[in-house]
C-alpha positions, 0 to 999 in steps of 0.5 A: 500500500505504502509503496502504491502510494509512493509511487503515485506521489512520484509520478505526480510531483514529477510531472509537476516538475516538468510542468515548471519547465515547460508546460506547453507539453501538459495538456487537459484530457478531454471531457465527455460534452454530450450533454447526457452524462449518467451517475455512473459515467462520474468516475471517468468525467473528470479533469486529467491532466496529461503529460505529452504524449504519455498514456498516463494522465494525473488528477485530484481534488481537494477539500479544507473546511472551517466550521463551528458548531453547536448542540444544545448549546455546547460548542467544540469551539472553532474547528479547521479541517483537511477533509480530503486529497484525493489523487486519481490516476488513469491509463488507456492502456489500448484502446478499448482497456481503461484503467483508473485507479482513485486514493482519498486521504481523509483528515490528514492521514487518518485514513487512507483508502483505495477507493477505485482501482479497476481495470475495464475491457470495452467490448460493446457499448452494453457489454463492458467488463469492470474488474478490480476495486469498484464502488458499488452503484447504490444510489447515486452519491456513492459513485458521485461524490467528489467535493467540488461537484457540490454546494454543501460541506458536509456529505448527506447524512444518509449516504454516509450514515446510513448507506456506508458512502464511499463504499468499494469491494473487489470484484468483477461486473459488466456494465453498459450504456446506450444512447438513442436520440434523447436517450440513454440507457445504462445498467451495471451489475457487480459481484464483490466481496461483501458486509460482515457483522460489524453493522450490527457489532459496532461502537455505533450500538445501532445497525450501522453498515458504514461499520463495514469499512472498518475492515480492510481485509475485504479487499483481500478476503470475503468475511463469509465467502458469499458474494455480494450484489450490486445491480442498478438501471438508469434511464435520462432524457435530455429535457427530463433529467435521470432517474436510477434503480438499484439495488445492494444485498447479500448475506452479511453474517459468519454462518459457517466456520470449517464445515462447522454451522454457526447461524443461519445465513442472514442478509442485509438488503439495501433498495435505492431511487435516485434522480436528478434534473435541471429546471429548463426556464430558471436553470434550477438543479435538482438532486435528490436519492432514497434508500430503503435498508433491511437487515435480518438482526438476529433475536437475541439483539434488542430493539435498539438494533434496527431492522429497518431503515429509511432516508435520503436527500434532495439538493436545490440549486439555484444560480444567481449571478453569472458574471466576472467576478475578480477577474473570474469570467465565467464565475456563478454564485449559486444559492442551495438548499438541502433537505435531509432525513434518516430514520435509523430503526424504522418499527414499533416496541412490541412491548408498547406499541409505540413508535421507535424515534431514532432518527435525524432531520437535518436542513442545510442553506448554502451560498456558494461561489464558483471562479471556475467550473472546478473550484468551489468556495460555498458557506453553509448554515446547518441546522439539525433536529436528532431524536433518540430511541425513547423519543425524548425532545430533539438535541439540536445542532446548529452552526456555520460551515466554510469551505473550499473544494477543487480539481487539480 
């Protein structure tokens, strides 16, 4: 892993180097304009920057934030964070294999992850074929999630909370997209390895699948030798927008232990709806995705343990002034809003009847700036109302976010 990474930093700095002599021979790759890009398309439609006539070609972003927070009135005080470097690193290695390899570094070092790594063979425009380290296309965040491509700070609760967004596996899949005049049609389904019985074992004392990524040997080994499937279908139109179907499951619990039988095979199943459209006479951009997740959780755990779950998000994006600023010539100030919910234990006590409220609303306001089509300065107003498992009155948290995302 270290020398992985290493390596790429080497490659990166050099080029850079060369870029100080001469940066004639740097160029940007070019970028799909069709007009009728897919969720799915975001891992390659972004800006690379190539050496000459290498086959190699660089990209990244970067986010650092500022914030200042308060719960029920108690306050951390003023906080300043490196959220993100992420390093991308691509090859046409002929002409129809690809490959493409993403390492995000979260909060400084704390956690450094291979977040893509795949190698696709393009066979026909529905029969492509992913191997390697793949995300896995639930929802549509998860596989859209670079920080200069939104208005808000903080990722939506319910892609990161509840769905465990930015989620990969290794594995193997087909994929495959076809336009027809205002159409498009695409699909992707995958076999990787997959969750294990951290998200319902977990410092969280909650079902918590992001608990998942805690383990680092499923890059190498299956938890429980059962593959997990990831399936989606998109469909855009050039004046309605794109909606996605997907779906996550597989079993997710150690059952078997050298012949021996520990349990039955429990799974864990996660349904997804996700759309995303721009209103034609005001140019407002919509996004929005919702995620149904059951989990069969054992008996002997109490009802803290969810069974099941529900949430998503849904972004407004309105642009408000498109002029030069400061020399910006195609600068947008754009004004955001976001709705956010996630009900963790959907359900009633069999002992009372009465509902289980652990769950979170959250609303954001954003007004942001961008100079340039890749970089983002956005200011964010968040405000949140989280009820416990008993219902009792909602802590609130409430404060100012500031921050700074950008390709390089």
């Amino acid at each position: 892993m270290r020398t992985i990474i290493l390596t790429i930093l080497s490659v990166f700095i050099s080029s850079v180097a060369v870029a100080q002599i001469d940066p004639v021979l740097l160029r940007r790759t070019s970028k799909d304009t069709s007009g009728l890009l897919l969720n799915m398309d975001a891992v390659y439609n972004r800006p690379f920057l190539q050496l000459g006539k290498l086959p190699v070609a660089l990209g990244g972003y970067a986010e650092t934030n500022y914030q200042y927070l308060q719960e029920d009135g108690i306050s951390e005080g003023h906080q300043f964070q490196m959220r993100r470097l992420t390093l991308f690193v691509s090859s046409s290695i002929s002409k129809r294999i690809k490959f493409l390899s993403e390492i995000e570094f979260e909060d400084g070092t704390k956690e450094i992850n291979i977040e893509f790594a795949s190698i696709d063979f393009e066979f026909a425009p529905l029969l492509n074929l992913r191997g390697g380290i793949v995300m896995n296309p639930i929802g549509a965040f998860n596989q859209n999630h670079d920080g200069p491509k939104w208005e808000f700070v903080d990722r939506p609760i319910s892609a990161t909370q509840m769905l465990p967004a930015t989620w990969s596996n290794v594995g193997f899949g087909l994929f495959g997209k076809k336009s027809v005049k205002d159409w498009v049609y695409a699909y992707e389904a995958y076999l990787t390895n997959g969750f294990d019985d951290k998200i319902i074992d977990n410092v969280e004392n909650k079902t918590f699948l992001p608990a998942s990524k805690e383990n680092k040997n499923r890059f190498e080994d299956s938890f429980n030798g059962s593959p997990l499937f990831t399936g989606k279908v998109a469909v855009r139109n050039r004046k309605i927008g794109e909606l996605g179907l997907s779906y996550i499951g597989g079993v997710y619990n150690k059952y078997e232990d050298g012949g021996l039988v520990l349990d039955k095979k429990r799974r864990v199943n996660v349904y997804a709806i996700d759309f995303n459209s721009v209103l034609p006479k005001f140019n407002t951009y919509i996004s929005a995705e919702w995620a149904w997740v059951y989990v069969d959780v054992p008996e002997t755990y109490t009802e803290q343990f969810g069974r099941k779950q529900q949430g998503g998000f849904i972004d407004f994006v309105q642009p408000i002034y498109k002029k030069p600023i400061f020399g910006f010539d195609k600068s947008v100030m754009n004004a955001a809003l976001r709705f956010e919910y996630v009900d963790w234990n959907k359900g009633k006590f069999k002992s009372t009847g009465a509902n289980i409220s652990d769950e979170v609303f959250s609303i954001v306001s954003a007004i942001s700036w961008r100079p340039t089509e890749q970089t983002v300065i956005r200011l964010n107003y968040r405000y949140n109302w989280q009820k416990d498992i008993l219902g009792n009155p909602p802590a609130k948290l409430a404060g100012f976010q500031f921050g700074v995302s950008t390709y390089f």
